[in-house]
N, CA, C and O atoms as a Tripos MOL2 file, in Angstrom:
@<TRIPOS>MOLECULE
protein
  284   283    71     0     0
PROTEIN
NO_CHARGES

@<TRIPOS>ATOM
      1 N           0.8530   -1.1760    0.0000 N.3       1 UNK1
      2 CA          0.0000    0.0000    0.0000 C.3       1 UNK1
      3 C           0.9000    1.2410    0.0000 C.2       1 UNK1
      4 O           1.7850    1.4800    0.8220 O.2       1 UNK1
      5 N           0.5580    1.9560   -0.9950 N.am      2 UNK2
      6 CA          1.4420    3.2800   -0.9800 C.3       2 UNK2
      7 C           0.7760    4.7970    0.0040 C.2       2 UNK2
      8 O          -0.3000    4.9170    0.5890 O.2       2 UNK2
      9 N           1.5650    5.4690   -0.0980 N.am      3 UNK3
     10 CA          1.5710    6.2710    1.3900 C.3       3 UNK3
     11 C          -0.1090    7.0130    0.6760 C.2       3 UNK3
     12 O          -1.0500    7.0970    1.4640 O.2       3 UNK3
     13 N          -0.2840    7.4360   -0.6340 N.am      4 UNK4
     14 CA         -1.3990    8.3910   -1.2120 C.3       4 UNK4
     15 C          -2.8510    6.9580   -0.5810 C.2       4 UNK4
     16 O          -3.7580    7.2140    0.2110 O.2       4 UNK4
     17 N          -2.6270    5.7380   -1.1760 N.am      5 UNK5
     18 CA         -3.8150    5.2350   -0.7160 C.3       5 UNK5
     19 C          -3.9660    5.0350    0.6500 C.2       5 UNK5
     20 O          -5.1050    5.2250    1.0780 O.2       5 UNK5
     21 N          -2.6550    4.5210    1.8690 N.am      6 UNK6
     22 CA         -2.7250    4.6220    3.2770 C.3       6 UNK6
     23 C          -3.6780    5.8430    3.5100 C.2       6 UNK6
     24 O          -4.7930    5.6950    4.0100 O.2       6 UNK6
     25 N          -3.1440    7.1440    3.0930 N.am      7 UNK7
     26 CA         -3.9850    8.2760    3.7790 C.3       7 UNK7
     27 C          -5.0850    8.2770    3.1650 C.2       7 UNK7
     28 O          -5.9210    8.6620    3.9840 O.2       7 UNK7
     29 N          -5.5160    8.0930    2.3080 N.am      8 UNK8
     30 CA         -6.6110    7.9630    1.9370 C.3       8 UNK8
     31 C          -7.6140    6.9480    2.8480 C.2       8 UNK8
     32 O          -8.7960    7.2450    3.0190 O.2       8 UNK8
     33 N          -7.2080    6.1120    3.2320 N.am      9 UNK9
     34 CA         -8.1800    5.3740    3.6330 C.3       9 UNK9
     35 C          -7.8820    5.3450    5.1470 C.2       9 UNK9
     36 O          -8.6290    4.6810    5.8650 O.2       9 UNK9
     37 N          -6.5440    6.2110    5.8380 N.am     10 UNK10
     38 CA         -6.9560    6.3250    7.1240 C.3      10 UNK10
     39 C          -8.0250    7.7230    7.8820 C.2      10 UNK10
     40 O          -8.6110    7.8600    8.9560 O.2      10 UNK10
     41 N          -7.8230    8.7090    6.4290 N.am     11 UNK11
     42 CA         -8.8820    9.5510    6.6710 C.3      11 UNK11
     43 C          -9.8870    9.8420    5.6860 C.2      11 UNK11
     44 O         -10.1390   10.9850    5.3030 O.2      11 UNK11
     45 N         -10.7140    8.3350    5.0960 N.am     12 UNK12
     46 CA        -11.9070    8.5160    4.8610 C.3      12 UNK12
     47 C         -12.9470    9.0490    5.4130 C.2      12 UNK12
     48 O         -13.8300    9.7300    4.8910 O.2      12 UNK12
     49 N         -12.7410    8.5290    7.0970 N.am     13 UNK13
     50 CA        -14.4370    9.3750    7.7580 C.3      13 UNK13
     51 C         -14.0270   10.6080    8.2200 C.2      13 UNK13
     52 O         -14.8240   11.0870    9.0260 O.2      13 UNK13
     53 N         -12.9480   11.3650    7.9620 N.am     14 UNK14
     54 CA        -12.7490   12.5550    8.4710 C.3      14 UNK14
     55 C         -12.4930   13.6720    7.8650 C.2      14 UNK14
     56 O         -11.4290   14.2180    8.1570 O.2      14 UNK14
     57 N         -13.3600   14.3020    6.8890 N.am     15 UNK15
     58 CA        -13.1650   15.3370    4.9500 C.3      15 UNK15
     59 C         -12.3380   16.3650    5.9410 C.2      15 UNK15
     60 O         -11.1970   16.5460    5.5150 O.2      15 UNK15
     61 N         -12.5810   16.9630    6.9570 N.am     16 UNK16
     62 CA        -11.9070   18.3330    7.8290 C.3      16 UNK16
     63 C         -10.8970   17.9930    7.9330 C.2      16 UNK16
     64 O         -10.1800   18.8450    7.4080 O.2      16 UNK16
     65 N          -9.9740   16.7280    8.5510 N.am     17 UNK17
     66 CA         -9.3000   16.3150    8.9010 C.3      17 UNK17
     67 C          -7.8910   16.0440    8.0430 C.2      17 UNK17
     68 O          -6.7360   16.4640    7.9830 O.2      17 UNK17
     69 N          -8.6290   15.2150    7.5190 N.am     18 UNK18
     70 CA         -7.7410   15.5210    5.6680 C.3      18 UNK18
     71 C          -7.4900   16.8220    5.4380 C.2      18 UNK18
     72 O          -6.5180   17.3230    6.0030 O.2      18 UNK18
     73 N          -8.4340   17.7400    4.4360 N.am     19 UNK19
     74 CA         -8.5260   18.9800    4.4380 C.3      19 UNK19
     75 C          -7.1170   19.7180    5.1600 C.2      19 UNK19
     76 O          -6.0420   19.8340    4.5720 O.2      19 UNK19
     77 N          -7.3830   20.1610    6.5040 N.am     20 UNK20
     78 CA         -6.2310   20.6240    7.1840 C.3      20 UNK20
     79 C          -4.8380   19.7170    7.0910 C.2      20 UNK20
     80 O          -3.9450   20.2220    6.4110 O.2      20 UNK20
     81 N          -4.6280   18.7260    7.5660 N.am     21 UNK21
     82 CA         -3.4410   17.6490    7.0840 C.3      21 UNK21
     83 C          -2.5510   17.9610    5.7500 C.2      21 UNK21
     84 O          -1.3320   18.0150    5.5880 O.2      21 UNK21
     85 N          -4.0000   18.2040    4.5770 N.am     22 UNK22
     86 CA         -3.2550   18.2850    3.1760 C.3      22 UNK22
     87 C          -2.4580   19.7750    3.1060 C.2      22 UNK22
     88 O          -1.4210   20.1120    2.5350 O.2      22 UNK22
     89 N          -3.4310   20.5190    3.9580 N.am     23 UNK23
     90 CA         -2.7330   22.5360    4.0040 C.3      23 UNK23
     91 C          -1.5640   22.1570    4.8680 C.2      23 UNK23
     92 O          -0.5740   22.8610    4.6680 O.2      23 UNK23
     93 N          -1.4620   21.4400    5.5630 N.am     24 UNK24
     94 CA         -0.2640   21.7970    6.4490 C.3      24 UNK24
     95 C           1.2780   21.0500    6.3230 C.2      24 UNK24
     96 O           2.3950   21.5260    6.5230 O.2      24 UNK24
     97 N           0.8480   19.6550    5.8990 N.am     25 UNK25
     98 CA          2.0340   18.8290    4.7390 C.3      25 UNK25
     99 C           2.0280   18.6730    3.3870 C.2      25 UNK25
    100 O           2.6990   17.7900    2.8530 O.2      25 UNK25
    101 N           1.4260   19.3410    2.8450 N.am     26 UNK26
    102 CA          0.8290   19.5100    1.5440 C.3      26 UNK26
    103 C           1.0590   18.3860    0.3810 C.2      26 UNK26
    104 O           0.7260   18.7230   -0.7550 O.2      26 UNK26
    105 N           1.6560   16.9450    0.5870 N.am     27 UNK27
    106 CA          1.5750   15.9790    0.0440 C.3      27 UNK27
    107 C           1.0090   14.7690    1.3030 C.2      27 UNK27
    108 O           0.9020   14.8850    2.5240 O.2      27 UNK27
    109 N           0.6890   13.4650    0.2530 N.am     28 UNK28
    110 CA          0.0290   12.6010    1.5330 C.3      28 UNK28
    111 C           1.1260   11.9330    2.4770 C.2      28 UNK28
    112 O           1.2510   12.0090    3.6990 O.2      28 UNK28
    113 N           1.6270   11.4840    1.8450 N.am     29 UNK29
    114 CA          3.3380   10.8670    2.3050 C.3      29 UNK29
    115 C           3.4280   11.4510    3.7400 C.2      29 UNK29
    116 O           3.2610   10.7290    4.7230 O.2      29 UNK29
    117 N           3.6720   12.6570    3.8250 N.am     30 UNK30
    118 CA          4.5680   13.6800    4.9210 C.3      30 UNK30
    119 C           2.9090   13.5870    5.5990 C.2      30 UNK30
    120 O           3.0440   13.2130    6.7640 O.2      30 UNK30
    121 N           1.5580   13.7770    5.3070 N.am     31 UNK31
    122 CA          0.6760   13.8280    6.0170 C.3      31 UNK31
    123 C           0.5560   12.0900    7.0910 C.2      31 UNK31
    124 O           0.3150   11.8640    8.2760 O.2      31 UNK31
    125 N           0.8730   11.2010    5.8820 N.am     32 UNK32
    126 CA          0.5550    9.5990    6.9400 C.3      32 UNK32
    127 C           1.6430    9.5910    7.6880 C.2      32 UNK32
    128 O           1.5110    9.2500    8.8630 O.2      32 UNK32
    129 N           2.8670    9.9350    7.2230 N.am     33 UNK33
    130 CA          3.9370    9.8320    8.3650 C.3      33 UNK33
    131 C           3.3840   10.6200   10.0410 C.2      33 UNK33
    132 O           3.5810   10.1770   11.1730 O.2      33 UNK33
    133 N           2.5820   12.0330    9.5750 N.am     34 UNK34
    134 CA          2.3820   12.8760   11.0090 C.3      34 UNK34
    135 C           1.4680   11.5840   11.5640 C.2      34 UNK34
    136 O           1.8130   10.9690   12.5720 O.2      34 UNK34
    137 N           0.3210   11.2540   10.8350 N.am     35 UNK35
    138 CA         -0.3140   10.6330   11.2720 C.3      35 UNK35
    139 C          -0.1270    9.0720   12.1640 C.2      35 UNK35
    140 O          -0.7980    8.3480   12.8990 O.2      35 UNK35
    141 N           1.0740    9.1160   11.6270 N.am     36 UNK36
    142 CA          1.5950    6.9370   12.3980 C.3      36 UNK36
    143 C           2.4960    7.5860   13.8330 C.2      36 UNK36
    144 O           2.4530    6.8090   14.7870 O.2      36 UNK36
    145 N           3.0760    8.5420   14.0180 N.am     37 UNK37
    146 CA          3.8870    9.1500   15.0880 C.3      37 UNK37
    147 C           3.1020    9.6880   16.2560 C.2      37 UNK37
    148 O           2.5290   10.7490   16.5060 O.2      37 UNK37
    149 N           3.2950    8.5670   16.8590 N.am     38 UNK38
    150 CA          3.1250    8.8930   18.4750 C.3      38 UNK38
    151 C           3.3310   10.5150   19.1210 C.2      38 UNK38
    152 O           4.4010   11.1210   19.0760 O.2      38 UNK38
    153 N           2.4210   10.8990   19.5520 N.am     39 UNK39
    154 CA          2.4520   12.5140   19.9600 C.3      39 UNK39
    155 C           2.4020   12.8370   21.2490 C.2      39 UNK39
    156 O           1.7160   12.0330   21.8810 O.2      39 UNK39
    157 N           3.0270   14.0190   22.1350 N.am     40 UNK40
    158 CA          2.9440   13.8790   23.2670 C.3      40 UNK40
    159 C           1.5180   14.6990   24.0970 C.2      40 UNK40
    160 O           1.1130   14.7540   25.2590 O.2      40 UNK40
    161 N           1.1390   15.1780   22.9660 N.am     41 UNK41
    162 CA          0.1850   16.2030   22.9400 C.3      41 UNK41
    163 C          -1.2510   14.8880   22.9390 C.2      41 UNK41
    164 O          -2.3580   14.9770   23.4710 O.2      41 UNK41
    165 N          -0.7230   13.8850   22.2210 N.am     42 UNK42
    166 CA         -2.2240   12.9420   22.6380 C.3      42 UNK42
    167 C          -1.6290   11.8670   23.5030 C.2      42 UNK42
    168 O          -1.7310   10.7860   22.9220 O.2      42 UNK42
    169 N          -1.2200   11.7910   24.3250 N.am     43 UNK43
    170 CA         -0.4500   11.1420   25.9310 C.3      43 UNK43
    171 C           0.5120    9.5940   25.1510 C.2      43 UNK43
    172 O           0.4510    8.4560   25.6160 O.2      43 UNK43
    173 N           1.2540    9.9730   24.0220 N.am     44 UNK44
    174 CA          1.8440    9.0390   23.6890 C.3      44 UNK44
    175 C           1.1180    8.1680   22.3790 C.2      44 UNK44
    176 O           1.3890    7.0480   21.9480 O.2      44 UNK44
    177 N           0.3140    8.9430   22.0370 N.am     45 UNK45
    178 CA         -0.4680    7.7410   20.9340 C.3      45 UNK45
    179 C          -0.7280    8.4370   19.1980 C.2      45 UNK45
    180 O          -1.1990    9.5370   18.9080 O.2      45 UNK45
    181 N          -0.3950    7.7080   18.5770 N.am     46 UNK46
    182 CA         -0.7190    7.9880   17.0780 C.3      46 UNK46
    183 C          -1.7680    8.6570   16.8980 C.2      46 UNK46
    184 O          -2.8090    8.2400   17.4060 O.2      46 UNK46
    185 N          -1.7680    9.7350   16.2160 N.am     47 UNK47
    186 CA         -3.1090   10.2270   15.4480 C.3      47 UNK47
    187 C          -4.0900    9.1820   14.9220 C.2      47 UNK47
    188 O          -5.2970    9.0160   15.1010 O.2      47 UNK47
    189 N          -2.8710    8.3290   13.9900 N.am     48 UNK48
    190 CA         -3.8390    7.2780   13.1580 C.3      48 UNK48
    191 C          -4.8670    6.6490   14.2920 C.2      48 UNK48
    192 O          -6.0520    6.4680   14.0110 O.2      48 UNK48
    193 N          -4.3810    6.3630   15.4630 N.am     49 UNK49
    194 CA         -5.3130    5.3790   16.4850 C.3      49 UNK49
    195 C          -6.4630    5.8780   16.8320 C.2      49 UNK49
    196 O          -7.4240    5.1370   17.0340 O.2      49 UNK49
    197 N          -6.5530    7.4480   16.9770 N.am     50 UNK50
    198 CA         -7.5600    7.8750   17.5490 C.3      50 UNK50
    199 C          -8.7820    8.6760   16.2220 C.2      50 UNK50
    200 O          -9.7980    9.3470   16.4070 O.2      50 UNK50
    201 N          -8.1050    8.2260   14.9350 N.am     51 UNK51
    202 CA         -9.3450    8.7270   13.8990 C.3      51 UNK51
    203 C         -10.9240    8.3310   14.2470 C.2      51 UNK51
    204 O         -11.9770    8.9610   14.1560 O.2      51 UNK51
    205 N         -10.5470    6.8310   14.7390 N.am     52 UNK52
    206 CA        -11.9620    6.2500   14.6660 C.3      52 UNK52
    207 C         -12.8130    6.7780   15.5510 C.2      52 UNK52
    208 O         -13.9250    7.1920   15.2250 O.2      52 UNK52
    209 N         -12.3760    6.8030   16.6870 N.am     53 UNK53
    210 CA        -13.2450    6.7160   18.0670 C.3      53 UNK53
    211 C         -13.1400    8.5230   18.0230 C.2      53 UNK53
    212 O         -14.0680    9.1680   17.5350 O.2      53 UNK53
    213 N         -12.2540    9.0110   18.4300 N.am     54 UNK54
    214 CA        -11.6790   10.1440   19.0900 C.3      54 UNK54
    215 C         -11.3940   11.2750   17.8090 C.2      54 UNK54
    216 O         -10.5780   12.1550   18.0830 O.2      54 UNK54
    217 N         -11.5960   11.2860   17.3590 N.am     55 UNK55
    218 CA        -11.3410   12.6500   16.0620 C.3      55 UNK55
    219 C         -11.2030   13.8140   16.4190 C.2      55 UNK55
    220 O         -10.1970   14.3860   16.0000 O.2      55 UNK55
    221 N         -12.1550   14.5850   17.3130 N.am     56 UNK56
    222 CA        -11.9160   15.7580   17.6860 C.3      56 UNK56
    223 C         -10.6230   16.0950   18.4400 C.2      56 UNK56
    224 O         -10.3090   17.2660   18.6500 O.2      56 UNK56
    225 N          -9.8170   14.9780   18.8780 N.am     57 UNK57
    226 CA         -8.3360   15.3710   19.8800 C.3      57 UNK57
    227 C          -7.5160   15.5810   18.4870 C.2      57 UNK57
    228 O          -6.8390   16.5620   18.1770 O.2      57 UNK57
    229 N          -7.6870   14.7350   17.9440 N.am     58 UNK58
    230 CA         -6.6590   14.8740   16.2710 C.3      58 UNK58
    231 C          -6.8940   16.2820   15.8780 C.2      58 UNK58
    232 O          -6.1100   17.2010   15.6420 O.2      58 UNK58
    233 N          -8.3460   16.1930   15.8720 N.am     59 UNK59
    234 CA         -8.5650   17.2660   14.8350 C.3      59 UNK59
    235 C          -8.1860   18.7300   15.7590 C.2      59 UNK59
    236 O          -7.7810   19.8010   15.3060 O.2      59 UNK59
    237 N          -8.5320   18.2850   17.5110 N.am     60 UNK60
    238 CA         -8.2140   20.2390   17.9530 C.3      60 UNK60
    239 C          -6.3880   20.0020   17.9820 C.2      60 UNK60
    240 O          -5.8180   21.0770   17.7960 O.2      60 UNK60
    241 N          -5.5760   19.0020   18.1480 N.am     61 UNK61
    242 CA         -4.3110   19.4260   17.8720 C.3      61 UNK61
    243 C          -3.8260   19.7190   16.3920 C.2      61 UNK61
    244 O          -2.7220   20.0860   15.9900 O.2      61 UNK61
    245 N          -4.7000   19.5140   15.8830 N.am     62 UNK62
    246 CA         -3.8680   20.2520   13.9800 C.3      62 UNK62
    247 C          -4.2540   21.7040   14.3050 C.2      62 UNK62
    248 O          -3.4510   22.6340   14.2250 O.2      62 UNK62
    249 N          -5.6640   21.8480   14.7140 N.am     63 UNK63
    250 CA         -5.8710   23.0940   15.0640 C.3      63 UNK63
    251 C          -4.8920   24.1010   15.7340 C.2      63 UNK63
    252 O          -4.4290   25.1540   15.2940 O.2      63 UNK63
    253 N          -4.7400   23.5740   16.7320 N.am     64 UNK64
    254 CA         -3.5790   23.8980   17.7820 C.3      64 UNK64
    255 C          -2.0460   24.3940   16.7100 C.2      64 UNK64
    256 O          -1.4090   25.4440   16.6390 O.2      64 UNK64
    257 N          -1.9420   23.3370   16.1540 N.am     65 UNK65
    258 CA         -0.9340   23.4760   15.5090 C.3      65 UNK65
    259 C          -1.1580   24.5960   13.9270 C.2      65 UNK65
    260 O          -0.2050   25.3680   13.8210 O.2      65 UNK65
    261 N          -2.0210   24.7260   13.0010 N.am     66 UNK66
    262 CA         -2.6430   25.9040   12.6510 C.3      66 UNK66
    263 C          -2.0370   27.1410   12.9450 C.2      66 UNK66
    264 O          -1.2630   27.8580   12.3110 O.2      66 UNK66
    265 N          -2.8860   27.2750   14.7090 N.am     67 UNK67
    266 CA         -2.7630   28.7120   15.2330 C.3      67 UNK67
    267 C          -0.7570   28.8020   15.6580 C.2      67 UNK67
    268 O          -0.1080   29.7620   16.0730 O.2      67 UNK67
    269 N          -0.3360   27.4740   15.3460 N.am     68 UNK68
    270 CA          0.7980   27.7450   16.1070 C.3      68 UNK68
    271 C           1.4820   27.7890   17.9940 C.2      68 UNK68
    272 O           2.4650   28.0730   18.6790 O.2      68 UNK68
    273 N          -0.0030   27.2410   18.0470 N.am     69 UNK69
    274 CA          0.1860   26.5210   19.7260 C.3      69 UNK69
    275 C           0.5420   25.7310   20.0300 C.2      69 UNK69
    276 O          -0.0130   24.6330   19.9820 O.2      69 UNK69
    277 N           2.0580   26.0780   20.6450 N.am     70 UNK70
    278 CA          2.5060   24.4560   20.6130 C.3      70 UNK70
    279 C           2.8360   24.2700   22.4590 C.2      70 UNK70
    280 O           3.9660   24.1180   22.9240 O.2      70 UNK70
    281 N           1.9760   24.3120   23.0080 N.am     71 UNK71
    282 CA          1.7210   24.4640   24.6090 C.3      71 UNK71
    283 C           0.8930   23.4140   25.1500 C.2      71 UNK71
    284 O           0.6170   23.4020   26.3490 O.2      71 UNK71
@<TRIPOS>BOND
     1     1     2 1
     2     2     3 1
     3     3     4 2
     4     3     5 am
     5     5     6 1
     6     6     7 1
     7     7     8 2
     8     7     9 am
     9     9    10 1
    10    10    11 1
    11    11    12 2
    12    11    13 am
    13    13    14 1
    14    14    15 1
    15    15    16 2
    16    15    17 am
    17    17    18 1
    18    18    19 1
    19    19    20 2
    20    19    21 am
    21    21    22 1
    22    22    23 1
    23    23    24 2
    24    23    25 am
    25    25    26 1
    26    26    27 1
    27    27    28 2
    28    27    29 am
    29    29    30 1
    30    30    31 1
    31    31    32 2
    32    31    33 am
    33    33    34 1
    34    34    35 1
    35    35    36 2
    36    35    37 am
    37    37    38 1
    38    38    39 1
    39    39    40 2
    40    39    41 am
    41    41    42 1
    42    42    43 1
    43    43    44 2
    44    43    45 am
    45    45    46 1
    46    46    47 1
    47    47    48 2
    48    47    49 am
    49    49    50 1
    50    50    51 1
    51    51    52 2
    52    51    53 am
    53    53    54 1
    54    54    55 1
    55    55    56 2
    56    55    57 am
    57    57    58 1
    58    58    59 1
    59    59    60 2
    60    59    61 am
    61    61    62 1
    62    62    63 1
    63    63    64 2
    64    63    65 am
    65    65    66 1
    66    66    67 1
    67    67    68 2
    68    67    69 am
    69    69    70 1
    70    70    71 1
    71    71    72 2
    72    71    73 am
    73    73    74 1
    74    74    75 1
    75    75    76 2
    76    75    77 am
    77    77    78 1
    78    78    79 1
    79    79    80 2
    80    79    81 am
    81    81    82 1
    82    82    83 1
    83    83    84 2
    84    83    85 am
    85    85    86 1
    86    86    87 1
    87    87    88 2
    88    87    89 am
    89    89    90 1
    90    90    91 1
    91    91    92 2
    92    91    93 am
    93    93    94 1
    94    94    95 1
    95    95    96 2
    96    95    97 am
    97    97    98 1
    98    98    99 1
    99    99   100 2
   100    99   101 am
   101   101   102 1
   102   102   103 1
   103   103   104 2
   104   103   105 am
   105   105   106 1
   106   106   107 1
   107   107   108 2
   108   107   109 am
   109   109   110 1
   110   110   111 1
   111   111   112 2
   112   111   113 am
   113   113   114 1
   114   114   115 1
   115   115   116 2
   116   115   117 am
   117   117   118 1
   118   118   119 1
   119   119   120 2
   120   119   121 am
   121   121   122 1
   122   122   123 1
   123   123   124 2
   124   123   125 am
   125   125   126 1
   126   126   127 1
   127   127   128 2
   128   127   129 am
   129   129   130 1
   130   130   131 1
   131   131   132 2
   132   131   133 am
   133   133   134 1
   134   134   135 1
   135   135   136 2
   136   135   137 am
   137   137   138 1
   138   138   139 1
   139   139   140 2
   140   139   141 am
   141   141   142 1
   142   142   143 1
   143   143   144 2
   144   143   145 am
   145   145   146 1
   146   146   147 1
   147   147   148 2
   148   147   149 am
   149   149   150 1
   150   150   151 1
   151   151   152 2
   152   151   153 am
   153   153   154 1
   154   154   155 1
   155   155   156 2
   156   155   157 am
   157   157   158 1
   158   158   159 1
   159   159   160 2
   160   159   161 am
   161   161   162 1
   162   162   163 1
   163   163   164 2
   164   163   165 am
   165   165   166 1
   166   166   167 1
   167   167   168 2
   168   167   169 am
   169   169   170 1
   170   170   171 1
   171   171   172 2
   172   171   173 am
   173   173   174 1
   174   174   175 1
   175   175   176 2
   176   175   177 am
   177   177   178 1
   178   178   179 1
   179   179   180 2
   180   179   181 am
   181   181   182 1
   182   182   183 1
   183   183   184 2
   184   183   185 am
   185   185   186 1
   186   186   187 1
   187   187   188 2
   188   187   189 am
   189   189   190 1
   190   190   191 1
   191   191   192 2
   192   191   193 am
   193   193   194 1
   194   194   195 1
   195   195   196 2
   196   195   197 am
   197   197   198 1
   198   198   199 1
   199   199   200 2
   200   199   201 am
   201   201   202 1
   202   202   203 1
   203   203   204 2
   204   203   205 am
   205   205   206 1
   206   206   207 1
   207   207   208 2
   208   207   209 am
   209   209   210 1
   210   210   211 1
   211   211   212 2
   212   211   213 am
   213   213   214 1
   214   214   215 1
   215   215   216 2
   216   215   217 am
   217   217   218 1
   218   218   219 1
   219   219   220 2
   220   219   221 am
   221   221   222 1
   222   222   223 1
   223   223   224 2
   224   223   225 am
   225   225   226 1
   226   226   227 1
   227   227   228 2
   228   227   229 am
   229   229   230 1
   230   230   231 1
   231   231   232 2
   232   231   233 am
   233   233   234 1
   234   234   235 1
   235   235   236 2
   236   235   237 am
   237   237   238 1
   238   238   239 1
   239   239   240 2
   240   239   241 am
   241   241   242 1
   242   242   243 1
   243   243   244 2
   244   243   245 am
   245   245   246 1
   246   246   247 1
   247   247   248 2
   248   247   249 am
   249   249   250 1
   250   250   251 1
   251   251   252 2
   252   251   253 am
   253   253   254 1
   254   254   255 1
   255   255   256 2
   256   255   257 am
   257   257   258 1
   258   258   259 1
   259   259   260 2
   260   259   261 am
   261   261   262 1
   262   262   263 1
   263   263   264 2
   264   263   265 am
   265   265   266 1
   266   266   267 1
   267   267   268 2
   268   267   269 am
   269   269   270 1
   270   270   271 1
   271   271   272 2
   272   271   273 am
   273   273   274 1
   274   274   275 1
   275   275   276 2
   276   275   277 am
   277   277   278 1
   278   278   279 1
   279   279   280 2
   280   279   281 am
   281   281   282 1
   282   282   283 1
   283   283   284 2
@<TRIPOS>SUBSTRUCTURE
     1 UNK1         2 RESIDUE 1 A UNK
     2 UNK2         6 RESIDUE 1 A UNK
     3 UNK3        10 RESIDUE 1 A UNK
     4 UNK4        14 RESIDUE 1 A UNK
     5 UNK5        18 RESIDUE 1 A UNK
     6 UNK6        22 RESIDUE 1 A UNK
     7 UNK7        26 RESIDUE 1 A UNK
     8 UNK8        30 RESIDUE 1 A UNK
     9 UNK9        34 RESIDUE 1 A UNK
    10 UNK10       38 RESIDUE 1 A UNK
    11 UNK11       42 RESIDUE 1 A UNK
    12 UNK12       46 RESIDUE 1 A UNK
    13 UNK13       50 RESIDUE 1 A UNK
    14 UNK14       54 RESIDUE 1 A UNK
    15 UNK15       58 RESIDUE 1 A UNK
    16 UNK16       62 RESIDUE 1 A UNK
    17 UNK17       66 RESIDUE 1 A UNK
    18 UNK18       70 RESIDUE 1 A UNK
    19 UNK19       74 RESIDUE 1 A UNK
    20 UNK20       78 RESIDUE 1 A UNK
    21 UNK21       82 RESIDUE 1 A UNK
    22 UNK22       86 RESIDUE 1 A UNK
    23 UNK23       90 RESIDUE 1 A UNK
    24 UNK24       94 RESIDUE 1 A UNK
    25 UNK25       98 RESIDUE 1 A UNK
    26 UNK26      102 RESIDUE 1 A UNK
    27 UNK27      106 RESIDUE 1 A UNK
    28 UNK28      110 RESIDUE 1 A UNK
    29 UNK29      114 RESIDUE 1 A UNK
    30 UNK30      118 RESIDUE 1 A UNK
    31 UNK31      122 RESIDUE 1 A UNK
    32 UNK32      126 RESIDUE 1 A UNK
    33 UNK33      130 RESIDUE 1 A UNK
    34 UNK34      134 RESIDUE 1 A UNK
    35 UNK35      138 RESIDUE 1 A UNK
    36 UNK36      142 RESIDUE 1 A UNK
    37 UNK37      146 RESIDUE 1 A UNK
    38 UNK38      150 RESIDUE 1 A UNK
    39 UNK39      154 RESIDUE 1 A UNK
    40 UNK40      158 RESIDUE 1 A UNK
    41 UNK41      162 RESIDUE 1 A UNK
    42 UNK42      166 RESIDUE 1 A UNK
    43 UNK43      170 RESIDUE 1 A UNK
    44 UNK44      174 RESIDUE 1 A UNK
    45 UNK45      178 RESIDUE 1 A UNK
    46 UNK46      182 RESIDUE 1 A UNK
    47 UNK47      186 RESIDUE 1 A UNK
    48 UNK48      190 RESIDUE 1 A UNK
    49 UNK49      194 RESIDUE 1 A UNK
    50 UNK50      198 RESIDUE 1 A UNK
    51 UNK51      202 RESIDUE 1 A UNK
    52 UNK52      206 RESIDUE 1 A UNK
    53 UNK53      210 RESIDUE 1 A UNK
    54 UNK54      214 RESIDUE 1 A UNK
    55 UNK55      218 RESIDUE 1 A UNK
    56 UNK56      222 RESIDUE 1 A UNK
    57 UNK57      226 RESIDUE 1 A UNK
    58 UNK58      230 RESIDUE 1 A UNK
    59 UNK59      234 RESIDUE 1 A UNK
    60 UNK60      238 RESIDUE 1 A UNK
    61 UNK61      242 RESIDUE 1 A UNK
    62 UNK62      246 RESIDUE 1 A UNK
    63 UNK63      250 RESIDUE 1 A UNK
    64 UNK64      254 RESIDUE 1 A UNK
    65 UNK65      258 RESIDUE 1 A UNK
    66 UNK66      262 RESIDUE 1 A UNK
    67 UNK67      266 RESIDUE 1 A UNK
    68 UNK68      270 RESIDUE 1 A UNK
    69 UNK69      274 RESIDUE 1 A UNK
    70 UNK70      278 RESIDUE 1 A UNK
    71 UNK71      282 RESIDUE 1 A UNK
């Protein structure tokens, strides 16, 4: 599986999510990599893990990251 279909299908249920991801690494590659890396901002755990259940922590740290809050 190449990195364009990985992201694709780890953020099918999430169009916002994607969306921001694609503005901020602007290829998919550099977007699935943010996404497989453990963050300390979500207590040690992959973005990818928490698409399903949990979206809004993904989605307010891109936010976060957006405004440039990195606190």
């Amino acid at each position: 599986m190449n990195y364009e279909t990985m992201f694709e299908h780890l953020v099918r249920d999430n169009p916002e999510i994607k969306k921001i991801l694609l503005k901020l690494y602007l290829e998919p590659e550099r977007a699935t990599k943010w996404l497989l890396v453990p963050k300390a901002q979500l207590n040690g755990v992959a973005p990818a893990e928490l698409l399903e259940l949990e979206p809004n922590r993904v989605l307010d740290l891109l936010n976060q990251i957006q405004r440039g809050d990195f606190s």
